[in-house]
Each structure stands twice: as structure tokens, then as C-alpha cells.
N, C-alpha and C positions, 0 to 999 in steps of 0.2 A: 504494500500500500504506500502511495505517494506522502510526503509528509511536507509540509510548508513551513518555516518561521514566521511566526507574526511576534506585534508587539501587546498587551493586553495589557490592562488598567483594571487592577483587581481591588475591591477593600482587603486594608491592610489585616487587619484582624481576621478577617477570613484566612485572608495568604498566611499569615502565620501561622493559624489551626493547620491549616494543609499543611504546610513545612512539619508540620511538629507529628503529624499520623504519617505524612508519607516518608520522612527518615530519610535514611539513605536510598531511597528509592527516588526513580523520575520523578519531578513535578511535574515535570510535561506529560509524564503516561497517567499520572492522576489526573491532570488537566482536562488531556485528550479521553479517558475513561467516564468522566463523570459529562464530556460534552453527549458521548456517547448513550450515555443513560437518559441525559437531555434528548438527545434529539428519538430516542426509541419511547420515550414519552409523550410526547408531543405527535410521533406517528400514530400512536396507539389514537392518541385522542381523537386526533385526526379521522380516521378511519371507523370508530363509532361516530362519530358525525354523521359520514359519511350513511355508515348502517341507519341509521335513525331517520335520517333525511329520506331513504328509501321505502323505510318501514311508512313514513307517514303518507310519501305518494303514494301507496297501495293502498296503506287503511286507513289514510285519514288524519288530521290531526287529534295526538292525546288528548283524553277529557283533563278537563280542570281538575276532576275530583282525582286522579289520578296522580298528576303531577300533584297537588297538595298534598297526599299520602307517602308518597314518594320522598318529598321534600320533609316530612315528619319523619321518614325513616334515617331519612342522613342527619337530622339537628339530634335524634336521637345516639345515631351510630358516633356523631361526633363529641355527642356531651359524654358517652360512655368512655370514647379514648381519652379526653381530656381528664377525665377523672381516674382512669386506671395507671398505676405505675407505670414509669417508661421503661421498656428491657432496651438495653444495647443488645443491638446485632454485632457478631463480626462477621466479619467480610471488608 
């Protein structure tokens, strides 16, 4: 795979967390790893879009009452995370 030098303009504190987990390892293959993750993010999302938008021209746009339930199950799913311990992952 091709590779390019750029110059990049990071918060500093961020960049020092990063120096400080990736060691004597790349910064640049941290870099290039978490763009990676970014950009497989961002596809993903992308492409339920994409699903949804097709689902609708078939059936129609979702009811209100749906999206409302919907959006109760995430304030819920998100009050639960916010209140449960954090575990670190490694990886």
C-alpha cells in the first residue's frame, strides 16, 4: 500500500495520550490505524443510510410512533451505559 507524508495539526493532549499508549511503536501506524477505524465507521454508517433510504422507497416512510419508541430505546440504552462502570478494553 502506497503511503504519503502529510503534515497534521493535532490537540496536544490528545498527541501526548497517543505518545504515551503507543511507546515505542509508530505514531504514524497509530495514526494511520485509528484513520482506518474512522473511515470503516463512517462507511458502515454510510451504507445503513443507504439501507434505510431503500427500505423507505418500498415501504414507505417510518411511523412517528415508531421512530418515538425507537428513540426511547436509545435514551434508555444510553442512560444504562452512562451509569454502568466503564471496563477498558485492550486492544
Amino acid at each position: 500500500m502506497a503511503k504519503e507524508k502529510v503534515t497534521l495539526t493535532l490537540d496536544a493532549d490528545q498527541l501526548e495520550e497517543l505518545r504515551t499508549i503507543a511507546g515505542a511503536r509508530s505514531l504514524s501506524a497509530a495514526v494511520d490505524n485509528a484513520v482506518a477505524a474512522y473511515l470503516t465507521k463512517w462507511r458502515h454508517l454510510a451504507a445503513v443510510d443507504d439501507w434505510l433510504t431503500d427500505l423507505e422507497r418500498e415501504h414507505g416512510p417510518v411511523p412517528t410512533e415508531t421512530l418515538e419508541w425507537a428513540a426511547q430505546l436509545l435514551e434508555r440504552w444510553d442512560a444504562d451505559r452512562a451509569s454502568s462502570p466503564k471496563h477498558r478494553r485492550a486492544g
